[in-house]
MARDO-217165 format. One record per residue (C-alpha): residue number from 0; x, y, z; residue in three letters. Coordinates in steps of 0.001 Angstrom, whole numbers, plus 500000, padded with zeros to 6 digits. Layout:
N
NODE   n      X      Y      Z res
NODE NUM      X      Y      Z ala
...
END
This chain:
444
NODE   n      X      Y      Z res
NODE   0 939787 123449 797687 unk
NODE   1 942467 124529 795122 unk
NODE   2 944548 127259 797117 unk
NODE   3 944798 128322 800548 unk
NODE   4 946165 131321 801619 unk
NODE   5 947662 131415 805257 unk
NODE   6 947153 134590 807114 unk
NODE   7 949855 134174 809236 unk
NODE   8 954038 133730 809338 unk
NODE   9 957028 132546 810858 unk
NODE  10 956900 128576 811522 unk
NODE  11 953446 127805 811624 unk
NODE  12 952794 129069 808183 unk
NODE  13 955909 127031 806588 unk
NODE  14 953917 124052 808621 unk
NODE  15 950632 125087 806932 unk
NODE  16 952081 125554 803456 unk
NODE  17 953965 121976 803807 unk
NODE  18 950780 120210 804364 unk
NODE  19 949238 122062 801256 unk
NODE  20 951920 120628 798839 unk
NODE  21 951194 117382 800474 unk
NODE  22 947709 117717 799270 unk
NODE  23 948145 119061 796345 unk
NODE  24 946928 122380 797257 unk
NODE  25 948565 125905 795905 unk
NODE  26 949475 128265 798786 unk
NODE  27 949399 131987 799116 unk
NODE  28 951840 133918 801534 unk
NODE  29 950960 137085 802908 unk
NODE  30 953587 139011 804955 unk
NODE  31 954882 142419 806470 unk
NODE  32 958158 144055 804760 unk
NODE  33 959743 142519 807413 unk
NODE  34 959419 139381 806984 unk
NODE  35 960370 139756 803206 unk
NODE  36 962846 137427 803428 unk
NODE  37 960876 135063 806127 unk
NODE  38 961022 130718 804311 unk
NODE  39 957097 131053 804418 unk
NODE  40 957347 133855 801693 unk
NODE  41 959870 131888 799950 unk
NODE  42 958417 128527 799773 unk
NODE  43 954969 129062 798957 unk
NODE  44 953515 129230 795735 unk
NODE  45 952644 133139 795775 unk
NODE  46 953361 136092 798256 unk
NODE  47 951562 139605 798621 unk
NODE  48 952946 142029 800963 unk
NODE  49 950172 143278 803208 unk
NODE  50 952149 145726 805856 unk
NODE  51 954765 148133 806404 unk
NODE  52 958104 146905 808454 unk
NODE  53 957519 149190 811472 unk
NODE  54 954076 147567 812306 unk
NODE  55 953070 144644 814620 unk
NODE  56 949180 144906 813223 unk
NODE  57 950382 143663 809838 unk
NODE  58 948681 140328 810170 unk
NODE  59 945911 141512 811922 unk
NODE  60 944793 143921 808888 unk
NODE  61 941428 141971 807946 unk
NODE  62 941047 144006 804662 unk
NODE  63 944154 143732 803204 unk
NODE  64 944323 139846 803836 unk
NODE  65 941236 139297 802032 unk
NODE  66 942307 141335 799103 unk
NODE  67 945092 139037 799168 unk
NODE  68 943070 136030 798981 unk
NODE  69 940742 137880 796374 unk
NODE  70 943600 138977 793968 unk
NODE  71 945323 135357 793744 unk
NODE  72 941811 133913 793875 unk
NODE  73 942389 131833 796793 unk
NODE  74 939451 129745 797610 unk
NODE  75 940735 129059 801500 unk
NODE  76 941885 131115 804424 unk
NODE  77 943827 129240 806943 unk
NODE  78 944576 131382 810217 unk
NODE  79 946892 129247 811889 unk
NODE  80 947454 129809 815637 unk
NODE  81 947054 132910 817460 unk
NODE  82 944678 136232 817273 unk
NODE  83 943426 135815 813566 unk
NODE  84 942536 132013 814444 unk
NODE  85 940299 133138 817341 unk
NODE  86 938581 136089 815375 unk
NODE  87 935117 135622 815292 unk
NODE  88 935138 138797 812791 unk
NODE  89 937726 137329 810463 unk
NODE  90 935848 134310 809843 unk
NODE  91 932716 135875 809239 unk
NODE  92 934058 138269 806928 unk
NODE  93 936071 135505 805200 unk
NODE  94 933012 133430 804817 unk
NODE  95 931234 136367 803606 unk
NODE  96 933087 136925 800551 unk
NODE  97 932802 133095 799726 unk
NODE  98 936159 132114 800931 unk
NODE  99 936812 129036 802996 unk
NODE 100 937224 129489 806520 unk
NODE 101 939737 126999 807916 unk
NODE 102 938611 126725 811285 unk
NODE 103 935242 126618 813054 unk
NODE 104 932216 128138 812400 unk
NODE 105 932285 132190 813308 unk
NODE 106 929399 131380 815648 unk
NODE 107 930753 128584 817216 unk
NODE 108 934327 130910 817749 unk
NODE 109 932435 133700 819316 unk
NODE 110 930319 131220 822235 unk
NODE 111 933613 129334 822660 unk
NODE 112 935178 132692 823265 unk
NODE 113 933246 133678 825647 unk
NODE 114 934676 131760 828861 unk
NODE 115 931421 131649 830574 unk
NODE 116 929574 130393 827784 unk
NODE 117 932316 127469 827410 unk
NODE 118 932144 126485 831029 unk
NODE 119 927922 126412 831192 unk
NODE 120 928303 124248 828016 unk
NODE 121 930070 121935 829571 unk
NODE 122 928756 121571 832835 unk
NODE 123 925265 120989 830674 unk
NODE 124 927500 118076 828944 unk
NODE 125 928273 116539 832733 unk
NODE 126 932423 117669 832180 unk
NODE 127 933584 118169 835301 unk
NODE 128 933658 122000 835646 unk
NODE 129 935980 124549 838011 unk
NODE 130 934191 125761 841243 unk
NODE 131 932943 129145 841301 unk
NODE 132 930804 131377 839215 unk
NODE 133 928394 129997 836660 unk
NODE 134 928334 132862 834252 unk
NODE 135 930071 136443 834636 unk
NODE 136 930002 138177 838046 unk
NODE 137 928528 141559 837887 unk
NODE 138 929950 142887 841218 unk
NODE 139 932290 143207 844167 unk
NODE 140 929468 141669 846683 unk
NODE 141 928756 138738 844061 unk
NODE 142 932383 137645 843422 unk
NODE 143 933149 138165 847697 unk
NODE 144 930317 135721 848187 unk
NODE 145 931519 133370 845339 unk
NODE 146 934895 133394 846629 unk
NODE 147 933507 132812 850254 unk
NODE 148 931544 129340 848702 unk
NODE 149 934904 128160 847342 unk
NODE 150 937379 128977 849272 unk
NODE 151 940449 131029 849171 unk
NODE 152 942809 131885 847102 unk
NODE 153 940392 132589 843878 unk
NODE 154 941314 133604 840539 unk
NODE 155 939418 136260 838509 unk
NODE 156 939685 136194 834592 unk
NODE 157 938001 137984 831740 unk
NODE 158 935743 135872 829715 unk
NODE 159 936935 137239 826453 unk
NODE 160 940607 137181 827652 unk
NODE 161 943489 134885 826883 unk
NODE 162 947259 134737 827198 unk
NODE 163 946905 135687 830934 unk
NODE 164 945296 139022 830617 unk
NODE 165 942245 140266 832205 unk
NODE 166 943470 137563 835096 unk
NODE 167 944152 138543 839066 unk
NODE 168 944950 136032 841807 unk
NODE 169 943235 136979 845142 unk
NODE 170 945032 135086 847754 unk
NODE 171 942878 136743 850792 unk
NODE 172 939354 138752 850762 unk
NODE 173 940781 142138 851880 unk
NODE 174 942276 142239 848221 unk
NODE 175 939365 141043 846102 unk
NODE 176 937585 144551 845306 unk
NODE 177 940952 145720 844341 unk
NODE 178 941793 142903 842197 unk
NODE 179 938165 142636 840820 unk
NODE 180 938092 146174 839592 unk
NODE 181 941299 145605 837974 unk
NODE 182 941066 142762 835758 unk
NODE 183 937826 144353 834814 unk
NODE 184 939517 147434 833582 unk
NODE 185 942047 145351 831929 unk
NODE 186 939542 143312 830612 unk
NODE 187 938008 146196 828955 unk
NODE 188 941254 147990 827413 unk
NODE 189 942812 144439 825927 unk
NODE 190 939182 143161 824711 unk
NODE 191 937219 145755 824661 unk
NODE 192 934963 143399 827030 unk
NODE 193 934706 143767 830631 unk
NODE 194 933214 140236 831726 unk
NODE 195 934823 138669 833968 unk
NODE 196 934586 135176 835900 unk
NODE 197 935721 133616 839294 unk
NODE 198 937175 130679 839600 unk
NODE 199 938695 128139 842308 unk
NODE 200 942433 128532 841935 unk
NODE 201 944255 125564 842702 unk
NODE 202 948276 126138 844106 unk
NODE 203 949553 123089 843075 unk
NODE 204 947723 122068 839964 unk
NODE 205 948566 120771 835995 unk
NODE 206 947579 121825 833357 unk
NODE 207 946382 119062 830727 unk
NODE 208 944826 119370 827555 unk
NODE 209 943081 116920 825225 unk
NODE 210 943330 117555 821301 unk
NODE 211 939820 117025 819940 unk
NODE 212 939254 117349 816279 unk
NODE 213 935666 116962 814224 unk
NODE 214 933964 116928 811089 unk
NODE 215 930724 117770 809746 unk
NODE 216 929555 114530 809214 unk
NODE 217 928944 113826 813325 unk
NODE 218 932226 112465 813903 unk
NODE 219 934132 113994 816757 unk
NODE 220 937612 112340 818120 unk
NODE 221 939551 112892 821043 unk
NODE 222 943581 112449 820499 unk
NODE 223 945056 111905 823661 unk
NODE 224 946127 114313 826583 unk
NODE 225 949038 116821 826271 unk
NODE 226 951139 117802 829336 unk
NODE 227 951251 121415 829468 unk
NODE 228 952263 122276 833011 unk
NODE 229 955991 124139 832248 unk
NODE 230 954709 127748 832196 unk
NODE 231 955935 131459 832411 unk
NODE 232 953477 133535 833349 unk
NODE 233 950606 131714 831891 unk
NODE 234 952722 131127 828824 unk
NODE 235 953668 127204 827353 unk
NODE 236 957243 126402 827211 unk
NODE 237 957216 122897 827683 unk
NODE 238 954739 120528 826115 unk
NODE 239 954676 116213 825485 unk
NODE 240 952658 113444 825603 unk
NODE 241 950931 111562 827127 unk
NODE 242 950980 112930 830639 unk
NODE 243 953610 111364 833373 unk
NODE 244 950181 111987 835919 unk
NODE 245 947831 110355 833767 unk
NODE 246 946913 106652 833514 unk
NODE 247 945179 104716 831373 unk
NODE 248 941898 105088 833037 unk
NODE 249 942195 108512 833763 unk
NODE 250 942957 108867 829705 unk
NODE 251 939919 107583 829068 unk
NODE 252 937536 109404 831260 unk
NODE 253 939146 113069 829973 unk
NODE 254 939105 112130 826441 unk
NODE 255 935143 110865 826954 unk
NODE 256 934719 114151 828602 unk
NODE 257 936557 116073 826115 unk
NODE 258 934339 114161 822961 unk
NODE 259 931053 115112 825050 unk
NODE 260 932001 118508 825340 unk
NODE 261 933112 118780 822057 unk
NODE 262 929461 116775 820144 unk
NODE 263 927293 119403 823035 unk
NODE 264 928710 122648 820567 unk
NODE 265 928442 120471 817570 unk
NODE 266 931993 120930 817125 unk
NODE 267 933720 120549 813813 unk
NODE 268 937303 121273 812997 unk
NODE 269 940583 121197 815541 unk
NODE 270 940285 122312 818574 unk
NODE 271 941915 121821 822377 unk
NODE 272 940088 121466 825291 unk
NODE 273 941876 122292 828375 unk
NODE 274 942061 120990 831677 unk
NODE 275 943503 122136 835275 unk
NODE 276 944029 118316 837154 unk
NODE 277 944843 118127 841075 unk
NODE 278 944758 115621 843370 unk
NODE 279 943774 113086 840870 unk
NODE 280 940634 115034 839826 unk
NODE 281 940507 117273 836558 unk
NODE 282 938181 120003 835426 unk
NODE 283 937633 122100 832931 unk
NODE 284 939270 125329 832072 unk
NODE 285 938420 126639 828446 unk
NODE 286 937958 125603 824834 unk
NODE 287 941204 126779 822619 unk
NODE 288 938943 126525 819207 unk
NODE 289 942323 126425 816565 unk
NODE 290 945035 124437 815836 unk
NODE 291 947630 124584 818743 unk
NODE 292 951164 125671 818807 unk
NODE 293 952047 121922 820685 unk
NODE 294 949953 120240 818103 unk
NODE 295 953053 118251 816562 unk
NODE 296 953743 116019 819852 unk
NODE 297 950038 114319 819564 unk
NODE 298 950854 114100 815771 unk
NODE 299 954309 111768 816889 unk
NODE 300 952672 109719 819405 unk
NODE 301 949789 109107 816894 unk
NODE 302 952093 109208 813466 unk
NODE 303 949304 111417 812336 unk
NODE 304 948931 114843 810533 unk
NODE 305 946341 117560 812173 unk
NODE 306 946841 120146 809615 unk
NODE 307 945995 117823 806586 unk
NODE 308 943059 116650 808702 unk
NODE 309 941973 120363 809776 unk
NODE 310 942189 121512 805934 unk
NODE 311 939902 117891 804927 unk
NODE 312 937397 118533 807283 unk
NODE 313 937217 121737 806249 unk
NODE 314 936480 120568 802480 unk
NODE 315 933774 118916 803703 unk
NODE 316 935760 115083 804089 unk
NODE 317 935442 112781 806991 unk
NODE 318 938101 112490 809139 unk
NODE 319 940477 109939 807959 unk
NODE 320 941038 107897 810960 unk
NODE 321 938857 106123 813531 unk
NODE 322 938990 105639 817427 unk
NODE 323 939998 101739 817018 unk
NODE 324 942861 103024 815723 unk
NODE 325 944507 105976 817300 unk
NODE 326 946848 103944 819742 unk
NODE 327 949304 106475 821844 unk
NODE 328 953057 105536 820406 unk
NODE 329 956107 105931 822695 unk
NODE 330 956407 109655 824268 unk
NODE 331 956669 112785 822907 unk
NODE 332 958443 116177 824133 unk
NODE 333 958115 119731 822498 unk
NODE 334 960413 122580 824050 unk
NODE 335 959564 126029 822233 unk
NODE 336 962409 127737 821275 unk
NODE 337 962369 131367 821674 unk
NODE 338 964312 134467 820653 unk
NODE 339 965001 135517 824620 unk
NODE 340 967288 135806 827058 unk
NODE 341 966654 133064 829648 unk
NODE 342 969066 134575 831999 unk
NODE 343 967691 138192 832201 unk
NODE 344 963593 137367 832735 unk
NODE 345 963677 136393 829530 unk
NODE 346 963524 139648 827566 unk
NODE 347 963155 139653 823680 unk
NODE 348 966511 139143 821939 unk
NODE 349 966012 140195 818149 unk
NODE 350 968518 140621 815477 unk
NODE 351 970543 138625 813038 unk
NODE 352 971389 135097 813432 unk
NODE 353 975123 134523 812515 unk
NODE 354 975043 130667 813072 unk
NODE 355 972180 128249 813012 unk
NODE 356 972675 124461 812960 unk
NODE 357 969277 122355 813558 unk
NODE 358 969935 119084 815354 unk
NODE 359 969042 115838 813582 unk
NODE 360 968806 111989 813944 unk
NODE 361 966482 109393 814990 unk
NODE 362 962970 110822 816794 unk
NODE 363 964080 114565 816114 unk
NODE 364 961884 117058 814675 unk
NODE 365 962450 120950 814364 unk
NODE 366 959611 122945 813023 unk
NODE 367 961314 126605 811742 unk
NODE 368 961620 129210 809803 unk
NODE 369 964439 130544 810985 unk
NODE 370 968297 130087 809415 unk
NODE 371 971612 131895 809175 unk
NODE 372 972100 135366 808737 unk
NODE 373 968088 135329 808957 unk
NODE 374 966958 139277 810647 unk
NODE 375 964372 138385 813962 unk
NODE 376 961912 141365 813804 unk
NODE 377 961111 142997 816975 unk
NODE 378 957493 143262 816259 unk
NODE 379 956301 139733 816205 unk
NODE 380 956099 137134 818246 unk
NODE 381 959427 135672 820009 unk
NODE 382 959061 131657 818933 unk
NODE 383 962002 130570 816228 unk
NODE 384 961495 127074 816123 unk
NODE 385 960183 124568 817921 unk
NODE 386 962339 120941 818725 unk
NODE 387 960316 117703 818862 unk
NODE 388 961435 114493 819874 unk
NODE 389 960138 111007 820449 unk
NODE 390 961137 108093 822278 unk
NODE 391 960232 104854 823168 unk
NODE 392 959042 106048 826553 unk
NODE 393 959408 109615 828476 unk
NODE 394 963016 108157 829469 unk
NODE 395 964347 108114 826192 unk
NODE 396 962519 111157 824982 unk
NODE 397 964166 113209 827818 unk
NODE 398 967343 111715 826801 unk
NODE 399 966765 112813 823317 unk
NODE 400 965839 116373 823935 unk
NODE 401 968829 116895 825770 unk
NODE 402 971011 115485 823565 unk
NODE 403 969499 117364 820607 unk
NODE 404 969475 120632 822574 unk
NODE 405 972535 120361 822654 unk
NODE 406 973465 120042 819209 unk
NODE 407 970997 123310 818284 unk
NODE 408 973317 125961 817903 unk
NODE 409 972088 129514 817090 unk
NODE 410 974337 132112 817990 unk
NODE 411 973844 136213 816516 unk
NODE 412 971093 136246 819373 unk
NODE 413 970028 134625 822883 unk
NODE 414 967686 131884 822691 unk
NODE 415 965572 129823 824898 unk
NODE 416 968255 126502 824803 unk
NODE 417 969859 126697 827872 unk
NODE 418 966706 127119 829996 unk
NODE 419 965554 123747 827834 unk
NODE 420 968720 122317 828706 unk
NODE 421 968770 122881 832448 unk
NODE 422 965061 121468 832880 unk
NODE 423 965817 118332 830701 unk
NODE 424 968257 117717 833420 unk
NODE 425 966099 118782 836845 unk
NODE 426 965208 115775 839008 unk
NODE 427 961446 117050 839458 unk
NODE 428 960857 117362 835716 unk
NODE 429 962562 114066 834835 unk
NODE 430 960779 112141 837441 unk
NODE 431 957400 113643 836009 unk
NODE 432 956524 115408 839644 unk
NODE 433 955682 118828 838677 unk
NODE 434 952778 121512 838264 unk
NODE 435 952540 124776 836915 unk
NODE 436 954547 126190 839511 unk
NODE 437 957354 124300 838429 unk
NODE 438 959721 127827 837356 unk
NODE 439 958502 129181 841256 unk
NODE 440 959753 126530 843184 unk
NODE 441 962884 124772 840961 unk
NODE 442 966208 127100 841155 unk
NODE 443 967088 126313 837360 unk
END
C-alpha cells in the first residue's frame, strides 16, 4: 500500500492522513469547495475537489471519489467514520476497480447491516442477545404478540437504520400499530428498506461498547469496553474508558463475547460491537463495522494506534499486538465538541471562528481541524474537534477535562463547551451513576 486516499473530511480525515505519514504512506484529499480551505486539504499530500459548495452529497458521490483515487493512482480507499464507511456499494465498487478497501469485506458490511442478521449471528455465537424478535416482523399482529412475550415498553427499529431513524418507542399496546407503521415508513424513505425489528427496551439502561479489531490471518482481539451512555437523542456526546459499571469480571465476559461474535462473521478489520447493560446483565445491540468516532479513548488507555492497525490489516499484516499484552492504563474521557448551541436544543451554529485556542498539558489530546478565522459549513456534520484526556483513574481524568474545557476557547460561534463543562461537574456523572437517560433526568 503506497497511497491512500480518504473519502472523507473534517477531523477524522486529518486523523487518517496523520497515521499515513506515520507509515510512510502518501495521502490523497478529496473535498467539497467548501471545505477548500479545511487542514485535511492542506496537509495531505494531494487534493481533488469532488463537489460544489452548496451540496451536503459531496462525499457521498461514489463516482467522482473513485476518479479521484484513479487519477492520483491511489492504491487505498479509507472511508473513515460515517455513511461511506458503512456502504456496502462503495466497497464493492472500490474493490472492483482494484483499489483497496479499508474496511471490511462488502459482504460482511451488508449482513452486519442488516440488524437482524447481526443479532441471529450472535445469538448462534451464545452472545447474550436483546429479547424480542428473532428476525424482522412482518406485521402489526406479529410485533403485538412479540411485545406481549416481552413486556412493555418495546422499541421498534429498522434493520437497515442507524443514527436513531427508523426507531419508535411504544410505551403501551394501544400505540404499537401506530408506531409500527411509522418507523416502517420511515424506514423506507431514509433506507430505502422497510424491515424493521422489536426489541425489549430497557428505561434505565447503558450503553457499552467493546472495540474489536481483526485480521485475516484468524486473529481477532477485543480492546476493552467504552462507556457510551451520555446521549442526545440516540446521538454520543460523552465517551471514556473503561466503564465506572464494569468490573473486572464483567470485562472479561463482554470482551469473550465480543471476540466470539466477532471469529462467528469471520471478522477482519475494526469494528465496535455494542452493548445495552442493566441490572448487571448486558446484551447485544448491533455491530458498528468501521472505525468509531470515540476510537481515541481505547487508543489512551491501551497507548495504542487503531488507524495504523486498521490500514496493516488491511495490507494483509497481522495485528501488531497480542492479548497478553493489552493491559487497560489509567482512564480515559472523550467529550465531542460540536458547532451548537447547547442552550437553545442545541441547534447548528455555523460560521467563522474569530478565536480558537486548543487546551494543552499533561494527558490532553484534541483531535481537529478546526482554527481561527476557519468558515464552519452548514452542510456537514456539526463535530469541530474532539478533547481527550487521561488520568490516572476516572478522578483525575474528570479533573482534567474540566480543567482543559476550560482553557478551549472558540468564540465566532456557539459550541458544545459549556454543556461539557456543566456535566464534568454533575454529582451523578462524577460518581459514575448514570444511563442513557442521563440529559432526561439531570437539570444541567
Amino acid at each position: 500500500m503506497k497511497k491512500v486516499l480518504i473519502a472523507n473530511r473534517g477531523e477524522i480525515a486529518l486523523r487518517i492522513i496523520r497515521a499515513c505519514k506515520e507509515l510512510g504512506i502518501k495521502t490523497v484529499a478529496v473535498y467539497s469547495e467548501a471545505d477548500v480551505d479545511s487542514l485535511h486539504v492542506r496537509f495531505a499530500d494531494e487534493a481533488v475537489c469532488i463537489g460544489p459548495p452548496q451540496s451536503s452529497e459531496s462525499y457521498l458521490l461514489i463516482p467522482r471519489i473513485i476518479s479521484a483515487a484513479e487519477v492520483t493512482n491511489a492504491d487505498a480507499i479509507h472511508p473513515g467514520y460515517g455513511f461511506l464507511a458503512e456502504n456496502a456499494e462503495f466497497a464493492e465498487v472500490t474493490k472492483s476497480c482494484n483499489i483497496k478497501f479499508i474496511g471490511p469485506e462488502p459482504d460482511m458490511i451488508r449482513k452486519l447491516g442488516d440488524k437482524a442478521f447481526a443479532k441471529h449471528s450472535m445469538k448462534s455465537a451464545k452472545v447474550p442477545t436483546i429479547p424480542g424478535s428473532d428476525g424482522l416482523v412482518e406485521s402489526v399482529k406479529e410485533a403485538e404478540k412479540l411485545a406481549d412475550e416481552a413486556g412493555y415498553p418495546v422499541i421498534i427499529k429498522a434493520t437497515a437504520g442507524g443514527g436513531g431513524r427508523g426507531m419508535r418507542l411504544v410505551r403501551k399496546k394501544s400505540d404499537l400499530e401506530k408506531m409500527f407503521n411509522q418507523a416502517q415508513q420511515e424506514a423506507l424513505a431514509g433506507f430505502g428498506n422497510p424491515g424493521v425489528y422489536l426489541e425489549k427496551y430497557f428505561t434505565h439502561a447503558r450503553h457499552i461498547e467493546v472495540q474489536v479489531i481483526g485480521d485475516n490471518h484468524g486473529n481477532v482481539m477485543a480492546l476493552g469496553e467504552r462507556e457510551c451512555s451520555i446521549q442526545r437523542k440516540h446521538q454520543k456526546l460523552i465517551e471514556e474508558s473503561p466503564s465506572p459499571a464494569v468490573s473486572e469480571k464483567l470485562r472479561e465476559e463482554m470482551c469473550d463475547a465480543a471476540i466470539r461474535g466477532a471469529k462467528k462473521v469471520n471478522y477482519q478489520s475494526a469494528g465496535t460491537i455494542e452493548f445495552l447493560f442493566q441490572d448487571n446483565k448486558f446484551y447485544f445491540m448491533e455491530m458498528n463495522t468501521r472505525i468509531q468516532v470515540e476510537h481515541p479513548v481505547t487508543e489512551t488507555v491501551l497507548g495504542i494506534d487503531l488507524i495504523k492497525e486498521q490500514i496493516l490489516v488491511a495490507d494483509g499484516k497481522k495485528l501488531s499486538f497480542h492479548e497478553g499484552k493489552m493491559k487497560l492504563r489509567g482512564h480515559a474521557i472523550e467529550c465531542r465538541i460540536n458547532a451548537e448551541d447547547p442552550e437553545h436544543n442545541f441547534r447548528p451554529s455555523p460560521g467563522k471562528i474569530s478565536t480558537f485556542h486548543v487546551p494543552g498539558g499533561p494527558g490532553v489530546r484534541v483531535d481537529t481541524h478546526a482554527y481561527a478565522h476557519y468558515v464552519i459549513p452548514p452542510y456537514y456534520d456539526s463535530l469541530i474537534a474532539k478533547l481527550i484526556v487521561h488520568g490516572k483513574d476516572r478522578q483525575e481524568a474528570i479533573d482534567r477535562a474540566q480543567r482543559a474545557l476550560d482553557e478551549f476557547i472558540v468564540e465566532g460561534i456557539k459550541t458544545t463547551i459549556p454543556f461539557h463543562q456543566k456535566v464534568m461537574k454533575n454529582k451523578a456523572f462524577r460518581a459514575g451513576k448514570f444511563d442513557t437517560t442521563f440529559l432526561e433526568t439531570e437539570k444541567l
